[in-house]
TIMAR-777225 format. One line per 3 residues: number of its first residue (from 1); their letters; for each residue y, x, z of N, C-alpha, C, O, CB. Coordinates in Angstrom, 3 decimals. Atoms other than C-alpha are relative to their C-alpha. Last residue first. Glycine has a CB too. Example, Ala and Ser with C-alpha at 12.3 -4.5 7.8 and 13.67 -1.06 7.14 Angstrom:
<nodes>
2 = sa = -1.190,-0.820,-0.060,-1.060,13.670,7.140,1.090,-0.770,0.730,2.198,-0.261,0.899,0.462,0.414,-1.415 ~ -1.190,0.890,0.000,-4.500,12.300,7.800,1.200,0.900,0.000,1.181,1.936,0.665,0.027,-0.992,1.246
</nodes>
This chain:
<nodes>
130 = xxx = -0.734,-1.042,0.339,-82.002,-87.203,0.850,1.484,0.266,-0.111,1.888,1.374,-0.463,-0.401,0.203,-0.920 ~ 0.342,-1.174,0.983,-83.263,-89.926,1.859,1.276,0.824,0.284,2.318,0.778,0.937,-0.217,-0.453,-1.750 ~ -1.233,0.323,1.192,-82.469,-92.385,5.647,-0.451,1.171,-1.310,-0.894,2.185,-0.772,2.003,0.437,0.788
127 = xxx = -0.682,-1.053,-0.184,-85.705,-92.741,7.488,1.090,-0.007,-1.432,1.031,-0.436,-2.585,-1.081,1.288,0.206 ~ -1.292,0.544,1.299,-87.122,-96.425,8.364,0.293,1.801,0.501,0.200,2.281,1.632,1.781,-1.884,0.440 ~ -1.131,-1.185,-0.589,-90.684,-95.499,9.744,0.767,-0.090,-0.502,0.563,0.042,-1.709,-0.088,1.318,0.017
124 = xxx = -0.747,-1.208,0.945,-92.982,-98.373,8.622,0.856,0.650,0.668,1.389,0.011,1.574,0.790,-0.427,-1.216 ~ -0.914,-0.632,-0.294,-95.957,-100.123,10.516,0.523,0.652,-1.052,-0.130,1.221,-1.926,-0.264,0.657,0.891 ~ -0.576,-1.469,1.117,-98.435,-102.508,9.658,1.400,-0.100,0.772,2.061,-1.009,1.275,0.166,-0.281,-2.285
121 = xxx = -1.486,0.540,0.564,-99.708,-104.610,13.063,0.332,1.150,-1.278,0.196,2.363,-1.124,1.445,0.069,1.470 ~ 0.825,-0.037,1.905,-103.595,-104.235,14.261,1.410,-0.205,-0.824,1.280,-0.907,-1.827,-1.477,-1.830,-0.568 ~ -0.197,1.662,0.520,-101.945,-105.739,17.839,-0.591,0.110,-1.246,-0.882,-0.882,-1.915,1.672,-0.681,-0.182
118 = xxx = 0.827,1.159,-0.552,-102.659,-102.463,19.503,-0.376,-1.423,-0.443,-1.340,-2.122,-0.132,0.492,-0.224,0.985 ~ 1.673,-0.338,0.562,-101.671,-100.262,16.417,-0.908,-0.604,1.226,-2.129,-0.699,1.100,-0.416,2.012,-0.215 ~ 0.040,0.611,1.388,-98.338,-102.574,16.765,-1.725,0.914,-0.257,-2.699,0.423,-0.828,1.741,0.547,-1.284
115 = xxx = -0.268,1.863,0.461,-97.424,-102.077,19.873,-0.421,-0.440,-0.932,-0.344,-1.664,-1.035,1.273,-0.562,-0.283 ~ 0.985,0.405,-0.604,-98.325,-98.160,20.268,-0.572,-1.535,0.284,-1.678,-1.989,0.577,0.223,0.561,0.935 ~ 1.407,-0.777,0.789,-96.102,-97.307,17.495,-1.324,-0.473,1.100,-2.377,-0.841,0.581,0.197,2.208,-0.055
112 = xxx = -0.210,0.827,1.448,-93.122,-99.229,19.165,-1.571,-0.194,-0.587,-2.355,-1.137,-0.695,1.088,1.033,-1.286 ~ 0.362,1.138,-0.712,-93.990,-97.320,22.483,0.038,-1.051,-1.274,-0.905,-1.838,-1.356,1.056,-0.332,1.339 ~ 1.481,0.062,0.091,-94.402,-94.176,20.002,-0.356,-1.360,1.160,-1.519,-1.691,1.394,-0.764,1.719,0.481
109 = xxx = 0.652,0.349,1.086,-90.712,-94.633,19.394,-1.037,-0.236,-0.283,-1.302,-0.980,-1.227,0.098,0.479,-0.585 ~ -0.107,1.258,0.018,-89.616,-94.335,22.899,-0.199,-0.487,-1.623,-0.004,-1.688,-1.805,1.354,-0.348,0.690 ~ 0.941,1.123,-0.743,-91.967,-91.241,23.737,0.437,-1.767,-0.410,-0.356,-2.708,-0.403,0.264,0.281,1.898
106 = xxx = 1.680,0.639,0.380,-90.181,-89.632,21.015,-0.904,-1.295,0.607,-1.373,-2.348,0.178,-0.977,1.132,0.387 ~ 0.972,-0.581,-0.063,-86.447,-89.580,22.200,-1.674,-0.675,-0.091,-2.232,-1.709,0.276,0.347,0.582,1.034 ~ 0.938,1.239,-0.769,-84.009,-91.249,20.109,-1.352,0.963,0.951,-2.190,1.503,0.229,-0.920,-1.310,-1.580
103 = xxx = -0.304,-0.245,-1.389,-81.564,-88.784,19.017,-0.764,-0.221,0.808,-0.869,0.353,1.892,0.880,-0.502,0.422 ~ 0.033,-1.843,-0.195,-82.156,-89.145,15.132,-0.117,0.508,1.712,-0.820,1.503,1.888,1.825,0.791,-0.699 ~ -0.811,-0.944,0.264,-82.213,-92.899,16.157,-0.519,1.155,-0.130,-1.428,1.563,0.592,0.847,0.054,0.751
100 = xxx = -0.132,-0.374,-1.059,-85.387,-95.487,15.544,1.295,1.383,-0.090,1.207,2.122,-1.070,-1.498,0.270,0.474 ~ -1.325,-0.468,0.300,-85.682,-98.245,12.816,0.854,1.080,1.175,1.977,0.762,1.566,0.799,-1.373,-0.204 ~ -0.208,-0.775,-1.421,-89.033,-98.947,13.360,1.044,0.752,-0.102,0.938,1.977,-0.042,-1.115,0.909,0.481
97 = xxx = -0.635,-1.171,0.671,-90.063,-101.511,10.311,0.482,0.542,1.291,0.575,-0.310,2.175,1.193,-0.295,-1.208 ~ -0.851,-0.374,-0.975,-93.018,-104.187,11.751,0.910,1.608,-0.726,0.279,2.597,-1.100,-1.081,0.220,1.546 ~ 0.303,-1.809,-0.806,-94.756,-105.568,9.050,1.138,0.370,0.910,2.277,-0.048,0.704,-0.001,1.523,-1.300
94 = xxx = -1.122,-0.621,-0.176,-95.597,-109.271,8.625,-0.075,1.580,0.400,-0.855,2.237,1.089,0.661,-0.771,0.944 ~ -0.330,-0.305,2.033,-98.748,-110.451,7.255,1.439,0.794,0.399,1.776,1.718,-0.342,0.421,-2.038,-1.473 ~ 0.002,-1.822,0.389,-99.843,-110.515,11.189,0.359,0.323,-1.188,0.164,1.507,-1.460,-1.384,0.778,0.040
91 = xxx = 0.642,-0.506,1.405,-101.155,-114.289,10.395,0.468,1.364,0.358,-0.134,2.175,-0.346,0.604,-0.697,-1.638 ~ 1.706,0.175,-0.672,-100.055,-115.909,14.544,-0.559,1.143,-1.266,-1.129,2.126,-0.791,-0.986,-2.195,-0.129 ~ 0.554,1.117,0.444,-96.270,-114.387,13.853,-1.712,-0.532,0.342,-2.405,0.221,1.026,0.251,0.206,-1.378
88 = xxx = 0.970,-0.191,0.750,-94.439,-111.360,13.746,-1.121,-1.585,-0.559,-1.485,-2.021,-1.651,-0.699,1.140,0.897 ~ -0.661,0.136,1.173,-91.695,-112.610,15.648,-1.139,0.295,-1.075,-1.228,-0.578,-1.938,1.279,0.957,-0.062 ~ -0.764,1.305,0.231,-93.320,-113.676,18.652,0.439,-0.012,-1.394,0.342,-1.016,-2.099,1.256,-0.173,0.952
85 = xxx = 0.675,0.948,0.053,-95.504,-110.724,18.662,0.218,-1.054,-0.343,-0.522,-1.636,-1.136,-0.344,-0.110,0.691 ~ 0.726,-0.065,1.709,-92.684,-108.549,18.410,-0.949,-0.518,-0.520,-0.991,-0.494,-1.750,-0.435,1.041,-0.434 ~ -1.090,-0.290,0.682,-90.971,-110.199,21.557,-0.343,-0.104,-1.568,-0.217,-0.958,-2.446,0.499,1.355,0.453
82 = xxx = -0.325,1.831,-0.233,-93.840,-110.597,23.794,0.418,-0.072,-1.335,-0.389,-0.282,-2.241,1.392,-0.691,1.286 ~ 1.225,0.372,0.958,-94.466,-106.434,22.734,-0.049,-1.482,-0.332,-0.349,-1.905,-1.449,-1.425,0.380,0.683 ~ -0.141,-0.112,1.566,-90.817,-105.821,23.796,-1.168,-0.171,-0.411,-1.040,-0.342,-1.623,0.529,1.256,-0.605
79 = xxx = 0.186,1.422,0.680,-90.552,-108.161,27.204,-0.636,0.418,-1.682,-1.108,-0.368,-2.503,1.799,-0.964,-0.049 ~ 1.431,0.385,-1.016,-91.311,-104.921,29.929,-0.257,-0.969,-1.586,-1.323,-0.915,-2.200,0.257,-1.169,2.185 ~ 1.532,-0.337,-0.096,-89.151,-102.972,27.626,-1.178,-0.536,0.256,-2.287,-0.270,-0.207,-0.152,0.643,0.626
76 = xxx = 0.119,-0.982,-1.313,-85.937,-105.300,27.490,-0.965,0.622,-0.465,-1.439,0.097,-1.472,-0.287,-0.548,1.506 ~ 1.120,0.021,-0.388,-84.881,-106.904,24.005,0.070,1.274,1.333,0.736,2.302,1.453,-0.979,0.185,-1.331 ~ 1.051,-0.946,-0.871,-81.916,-106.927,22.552,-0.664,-0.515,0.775,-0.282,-1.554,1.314,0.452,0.953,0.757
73 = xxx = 0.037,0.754,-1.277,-81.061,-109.253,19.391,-0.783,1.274,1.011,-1.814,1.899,0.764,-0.990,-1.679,-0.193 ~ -1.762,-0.017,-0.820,-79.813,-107.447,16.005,-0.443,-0.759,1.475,0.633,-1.088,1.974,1.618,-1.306,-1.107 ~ -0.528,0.606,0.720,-83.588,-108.335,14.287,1.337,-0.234,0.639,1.747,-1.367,0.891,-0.747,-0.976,-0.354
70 = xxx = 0.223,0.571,0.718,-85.272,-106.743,17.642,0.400,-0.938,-1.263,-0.100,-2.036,-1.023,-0.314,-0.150,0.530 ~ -0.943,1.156,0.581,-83.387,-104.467,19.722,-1.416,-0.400,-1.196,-2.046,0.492,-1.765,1.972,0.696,-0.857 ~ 1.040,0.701,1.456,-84.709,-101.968,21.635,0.797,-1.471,-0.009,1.406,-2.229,0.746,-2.265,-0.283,0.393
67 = xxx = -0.531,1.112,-0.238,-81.906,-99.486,23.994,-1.128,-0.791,-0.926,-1.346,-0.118,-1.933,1.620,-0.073,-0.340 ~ 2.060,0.937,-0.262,-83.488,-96.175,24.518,0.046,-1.432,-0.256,-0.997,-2.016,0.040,-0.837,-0.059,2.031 ~ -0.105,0.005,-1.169,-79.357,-94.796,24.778,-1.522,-0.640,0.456,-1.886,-1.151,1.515,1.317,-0.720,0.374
64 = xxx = -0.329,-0.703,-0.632,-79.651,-93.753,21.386,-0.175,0.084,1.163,-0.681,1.134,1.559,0.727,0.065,-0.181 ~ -1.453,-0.726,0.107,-80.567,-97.054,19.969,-0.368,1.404,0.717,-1.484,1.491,1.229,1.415,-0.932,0.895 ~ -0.203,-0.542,-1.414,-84.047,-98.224,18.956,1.199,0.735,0.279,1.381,1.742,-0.404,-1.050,0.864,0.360
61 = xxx = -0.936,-1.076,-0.108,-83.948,-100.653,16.175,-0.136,0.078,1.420,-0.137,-0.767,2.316,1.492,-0.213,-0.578 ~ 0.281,-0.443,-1.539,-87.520,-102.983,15.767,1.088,1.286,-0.043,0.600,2.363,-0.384,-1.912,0.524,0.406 ~ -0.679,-1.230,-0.251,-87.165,-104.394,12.236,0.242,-0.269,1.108,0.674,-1.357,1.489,1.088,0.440,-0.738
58 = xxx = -1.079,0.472,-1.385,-89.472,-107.616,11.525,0.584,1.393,0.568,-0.251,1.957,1.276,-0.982,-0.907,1.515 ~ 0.135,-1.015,-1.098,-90.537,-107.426,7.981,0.392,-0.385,1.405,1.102,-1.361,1.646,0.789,1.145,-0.338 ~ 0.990,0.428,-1.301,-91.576,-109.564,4.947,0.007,1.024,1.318,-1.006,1.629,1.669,-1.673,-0.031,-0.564
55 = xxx = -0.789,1.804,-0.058,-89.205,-108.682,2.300,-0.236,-0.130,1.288,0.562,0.048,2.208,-0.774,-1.553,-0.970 ~ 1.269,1.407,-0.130,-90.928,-105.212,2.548,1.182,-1.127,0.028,2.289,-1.004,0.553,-1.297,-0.079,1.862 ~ -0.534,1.282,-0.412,-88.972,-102.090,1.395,-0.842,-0.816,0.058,-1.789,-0.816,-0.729,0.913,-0.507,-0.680
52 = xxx = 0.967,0.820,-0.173,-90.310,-98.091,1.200,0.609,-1.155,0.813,0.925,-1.045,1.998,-1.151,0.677,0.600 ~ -0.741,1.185,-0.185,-88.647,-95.172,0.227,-0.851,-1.064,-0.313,-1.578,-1.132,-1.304,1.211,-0.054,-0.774 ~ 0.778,1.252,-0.150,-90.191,-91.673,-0.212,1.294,-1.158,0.506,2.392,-0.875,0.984,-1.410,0.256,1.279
49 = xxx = 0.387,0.097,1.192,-88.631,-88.102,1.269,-0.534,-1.327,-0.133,-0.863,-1.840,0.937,-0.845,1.003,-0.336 ~ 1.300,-0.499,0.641,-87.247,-87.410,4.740,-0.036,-0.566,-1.025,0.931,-1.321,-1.125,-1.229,-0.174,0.628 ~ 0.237,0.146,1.725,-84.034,-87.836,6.847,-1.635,0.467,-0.333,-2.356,1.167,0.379,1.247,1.263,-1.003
46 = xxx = 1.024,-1.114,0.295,-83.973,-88.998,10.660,-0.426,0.167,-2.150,-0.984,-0.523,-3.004,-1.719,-0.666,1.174 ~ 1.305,-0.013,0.142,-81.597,-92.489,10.918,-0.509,1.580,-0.400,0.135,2.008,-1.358,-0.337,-1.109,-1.063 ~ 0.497,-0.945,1.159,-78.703,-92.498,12.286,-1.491,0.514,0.178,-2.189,1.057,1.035,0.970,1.318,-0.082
43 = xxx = 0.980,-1.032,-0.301,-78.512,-95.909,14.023,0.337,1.064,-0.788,0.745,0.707,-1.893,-1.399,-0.379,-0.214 ~ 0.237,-1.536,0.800,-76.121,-98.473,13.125,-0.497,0.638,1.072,-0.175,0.437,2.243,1.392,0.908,-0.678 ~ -0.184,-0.776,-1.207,-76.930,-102.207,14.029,-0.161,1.421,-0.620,-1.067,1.807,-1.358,-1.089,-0.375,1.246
40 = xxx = -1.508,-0.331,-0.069,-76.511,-104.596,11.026,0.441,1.054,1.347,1.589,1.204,1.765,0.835,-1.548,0.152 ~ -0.883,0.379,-1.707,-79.980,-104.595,10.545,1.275,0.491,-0.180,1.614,1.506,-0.787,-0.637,0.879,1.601 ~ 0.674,1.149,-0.314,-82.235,-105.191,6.681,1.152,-0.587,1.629,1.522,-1.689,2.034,-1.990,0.514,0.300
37 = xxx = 1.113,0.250,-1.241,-80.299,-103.072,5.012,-0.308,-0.919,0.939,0.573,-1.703,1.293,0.062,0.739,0.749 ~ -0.446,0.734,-0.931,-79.510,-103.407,1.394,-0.532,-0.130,1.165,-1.587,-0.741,1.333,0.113,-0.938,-0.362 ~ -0.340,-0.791,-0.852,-80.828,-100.802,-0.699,0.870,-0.705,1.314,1.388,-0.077,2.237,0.679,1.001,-0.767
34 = xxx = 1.023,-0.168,-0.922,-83.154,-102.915,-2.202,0.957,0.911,0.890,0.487,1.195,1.992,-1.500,0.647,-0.595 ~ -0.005,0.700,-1.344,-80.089,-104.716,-4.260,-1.483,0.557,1.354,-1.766,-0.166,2.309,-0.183,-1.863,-0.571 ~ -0.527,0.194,-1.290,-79.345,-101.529,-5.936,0.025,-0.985,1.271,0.407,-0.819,2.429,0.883,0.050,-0.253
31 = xxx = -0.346,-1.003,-1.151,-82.138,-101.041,-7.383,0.860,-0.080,1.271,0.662,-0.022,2.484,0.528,0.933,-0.552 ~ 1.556,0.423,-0.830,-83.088,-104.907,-8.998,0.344,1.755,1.073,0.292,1.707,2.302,-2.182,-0.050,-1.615 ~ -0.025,1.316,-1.255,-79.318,-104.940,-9.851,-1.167,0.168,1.150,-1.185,0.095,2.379,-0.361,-1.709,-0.801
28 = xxx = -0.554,-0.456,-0.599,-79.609,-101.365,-12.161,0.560,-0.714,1.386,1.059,-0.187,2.380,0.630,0.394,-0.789 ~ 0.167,-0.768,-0.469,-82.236,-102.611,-13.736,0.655,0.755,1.569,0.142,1.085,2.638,0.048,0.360,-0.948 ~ 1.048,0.476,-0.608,-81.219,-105.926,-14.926,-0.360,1.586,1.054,0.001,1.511,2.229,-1.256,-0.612,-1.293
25 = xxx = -0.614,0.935,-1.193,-78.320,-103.938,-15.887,-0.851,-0.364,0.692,-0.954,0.215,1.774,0.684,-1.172,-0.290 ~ -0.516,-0.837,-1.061,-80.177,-101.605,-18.002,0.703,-0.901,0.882,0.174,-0.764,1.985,0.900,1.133,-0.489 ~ 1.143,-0.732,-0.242,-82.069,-104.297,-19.722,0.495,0.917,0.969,0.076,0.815,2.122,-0.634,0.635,-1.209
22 = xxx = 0.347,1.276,-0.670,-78.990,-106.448,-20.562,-1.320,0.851,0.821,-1.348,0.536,2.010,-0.426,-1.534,-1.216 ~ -1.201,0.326,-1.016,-77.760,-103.400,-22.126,-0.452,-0.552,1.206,-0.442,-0.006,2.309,1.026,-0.998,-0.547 ~ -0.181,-1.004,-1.017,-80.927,-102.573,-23.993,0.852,-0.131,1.205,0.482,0.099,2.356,0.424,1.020,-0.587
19 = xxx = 0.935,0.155,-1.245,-80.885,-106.281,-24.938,-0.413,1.315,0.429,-1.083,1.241,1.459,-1.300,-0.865,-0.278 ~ -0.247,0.907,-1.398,-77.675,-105.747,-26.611,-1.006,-0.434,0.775,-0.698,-0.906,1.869,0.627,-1.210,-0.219 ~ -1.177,-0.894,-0.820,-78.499,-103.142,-28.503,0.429,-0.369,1.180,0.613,0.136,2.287,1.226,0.102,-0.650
16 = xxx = 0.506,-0.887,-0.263,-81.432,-104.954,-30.050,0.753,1.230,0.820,0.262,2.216,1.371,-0.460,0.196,-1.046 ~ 0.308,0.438,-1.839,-79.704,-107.992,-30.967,-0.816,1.107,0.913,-1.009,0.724,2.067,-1.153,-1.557,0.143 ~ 1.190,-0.591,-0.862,-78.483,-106.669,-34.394,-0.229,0.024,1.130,0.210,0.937,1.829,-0.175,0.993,-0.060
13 = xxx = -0.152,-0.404,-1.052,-76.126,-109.124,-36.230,-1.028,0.507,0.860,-1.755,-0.278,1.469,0.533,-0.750,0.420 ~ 0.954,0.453,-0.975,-76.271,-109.787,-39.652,0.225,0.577,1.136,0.781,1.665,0.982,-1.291,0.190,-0.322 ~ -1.493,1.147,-0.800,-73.571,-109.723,-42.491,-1.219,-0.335,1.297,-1.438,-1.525,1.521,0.797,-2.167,-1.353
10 = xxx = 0.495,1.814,-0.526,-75.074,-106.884,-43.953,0.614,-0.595,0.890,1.482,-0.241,1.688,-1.372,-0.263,0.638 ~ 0.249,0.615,-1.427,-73.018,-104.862,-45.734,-0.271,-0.902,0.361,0.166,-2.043,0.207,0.626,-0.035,0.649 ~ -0.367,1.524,-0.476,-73.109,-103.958,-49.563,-0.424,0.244,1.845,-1.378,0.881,2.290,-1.267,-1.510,-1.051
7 = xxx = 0.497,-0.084,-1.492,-72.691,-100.499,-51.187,0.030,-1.312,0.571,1.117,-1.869,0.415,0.870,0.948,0.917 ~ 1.022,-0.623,-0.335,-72.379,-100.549,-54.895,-0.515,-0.030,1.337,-1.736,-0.052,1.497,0.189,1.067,-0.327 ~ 0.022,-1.586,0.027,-69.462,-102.470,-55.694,-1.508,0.139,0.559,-2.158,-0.802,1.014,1.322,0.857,1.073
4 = xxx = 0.150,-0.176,-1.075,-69.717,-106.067,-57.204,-0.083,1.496,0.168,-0.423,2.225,-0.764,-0.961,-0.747,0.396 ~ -0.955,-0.553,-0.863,-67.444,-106.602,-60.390,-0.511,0.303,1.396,0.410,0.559,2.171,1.118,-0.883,0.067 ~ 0.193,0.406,-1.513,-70.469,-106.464,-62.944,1.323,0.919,1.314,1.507,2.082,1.675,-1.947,0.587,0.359
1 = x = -0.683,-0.945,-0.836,-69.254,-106.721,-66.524,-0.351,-0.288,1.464,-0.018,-1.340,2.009,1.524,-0.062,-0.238
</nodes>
């Protein structure tokens, strides 16, 4: 006489669910921590498309009032190439990010821009998305 029933369950545990999980998380860390910004100085930043982080940067914020600031520290005009030079380094591996206001007028962004394609320096345009 066989007392076992017909349907049996496995007694095993499927790890495959749980490393989706673990997978989306991972994920969802490695995003959100890029969105962390690099300066504690608010600007509003100019919107456009694309997003683009370097570890390796030295952020150049231009306030409203023309004001340049280097890594939260201000900087005069005459001193700002000294300045980004200094921070950048003898190797240039560093990129200069140009964190400039909606407000900001042009000419004082293209002094940034003109610093850095003198020196051979990579440049990025911080703009806030969509």
């Amino acid at each position: 006489m066989n007392l076992r029933g017909r349907n049996k369950v496995d007694p095993n545990f499927n790890m495959s669910s749980m490393t989706d999980i673990v997978f989306l998380l991972l994920i969802f860390f490695m995003l959100t921590s890029t969105l962390v910004t690099v300066s504690a100085i608010d600007v509003l930043l100019p919107k456009a498309g694309g997003k683009t982080e370097n570890s390796t940067s030295v952020a150049v914020t231009i306030k409203e009032n023309s004001s340049f600031y280097i890594d939260k520290t201000k900087v005069s005009t005459q001193s700002l190439e000294q300045e980004i030079l200094a921070k950048v380094g003898v190797d240039k591996q560093k990129t200069v990010v140009i964190r400039g206001d909606q407000n900001v007028a042009y000419k004082e962004v293209m002094k940034v821009i003109d610093i850095a394609n003198r020196n051979k320096l990579k440049m990025i345009l911080a703009v806030k998305g969509h």
